[in-house]
C-alpha positions, 0 to 999 in steps of 0.5 A: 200061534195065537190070533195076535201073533197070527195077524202080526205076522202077516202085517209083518209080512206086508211091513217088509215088502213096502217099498220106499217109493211106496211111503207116500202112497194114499191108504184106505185109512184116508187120514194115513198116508202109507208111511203115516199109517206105517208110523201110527202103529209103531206109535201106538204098539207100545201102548198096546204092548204095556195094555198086554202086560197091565202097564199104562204105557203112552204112545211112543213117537217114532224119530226119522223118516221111515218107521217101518223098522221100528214098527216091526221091532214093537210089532214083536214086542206086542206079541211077546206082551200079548202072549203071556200068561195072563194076559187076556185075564182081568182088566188093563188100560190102553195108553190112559187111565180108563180101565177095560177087560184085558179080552175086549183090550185084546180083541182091539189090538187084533183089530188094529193089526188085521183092519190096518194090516189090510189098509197096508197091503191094499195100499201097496199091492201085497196079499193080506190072507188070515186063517177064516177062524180068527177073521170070524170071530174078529167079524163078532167082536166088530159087530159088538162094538162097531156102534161104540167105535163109529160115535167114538170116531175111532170107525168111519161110517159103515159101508155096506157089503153083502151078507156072502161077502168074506168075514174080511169083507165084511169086518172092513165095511163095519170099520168104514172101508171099502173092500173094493178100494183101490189107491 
């Protein structure tokens, strides 16, 4: 199982124990609600998905009021995009023209999965656990980019956790979230 398909099955995993009455809760992504947050990753997997296959794909709308059923059919389509021979090789874009490695590409797509995978299960009070391997290698990948993404917005600013702290932990305070919140 590759570490894509790994952290889509555990934010599957999460998905599909929300609750209804669950929607309207707050998430530690304090832009999202857990029913926008839910709708912010189906909007966006086809876009991650097309980067997978070397396709410009632009981010999808989702229609109707709870995206958790389409979040989970695109969720399975990214995985099936990013599994593919090839895939991780050359460069691709992500929903625009800019062109970027396929790997740096890949490493994103991880993050969004386990970064707001956490954001869900915290929200809801669902266990979030991925193999300690693939979390220290996405703590690498964040480290090298945490500066680009916070000047970009695309992180908030850091909060500090100790250095003992796990490589969830500590992936989370360099995307500006609290390992300690609680809704």
């Amino acid at each position: 199982m590759s570490e894509i398909s790994t952290a889509a099955a555990a934010l599957a995993t999460v998905v599909r124990g929300i609750r209804p009455e669950q929607l309207t809760d707050p998430t530690p992504c304090t832009e999202f609600d857990v029913r926008a947050l839910v709708g912010h990753l189906a909007q966006w997997a086809p876009s991650l998905a097309g980067a997978g296959r070397k396709q410009i794909v632009e981010p999808s709308e989702v229609d109707g009021d709870d995206p958790r059923n389409v979040l989970l059919e695109r969720v399975s389509d990214l995985v099936d995009a990013w599994d593919s021979p090839g895939s991780h090789e050359g460069t691709t874009h992500m929903g625009g023209p800019t062109e970027m490695p396929a790997a740096l590409v890949a490493d994103m797509v991880l993050g969004e999965l386990v970064v707001h995978g956490w954001d869900l299960a915290r929200a809801t009070g669902r266990p979030f656990e991925l193999p300690e391997n693939l979390l220290k290698r996405l703590h690498d990948g964040v480290v090298a980019t945490a500066g680009e993404a916070r000047a970009m917005g695309v992180y908030g600013p850091e909060v500090p956790v100790p250095a003992s702290a796990s490589a969830l932990d500590r992936i989370l305070g360099l995307t500006g979230r609290n390992p300690a919140w609680a809704g």
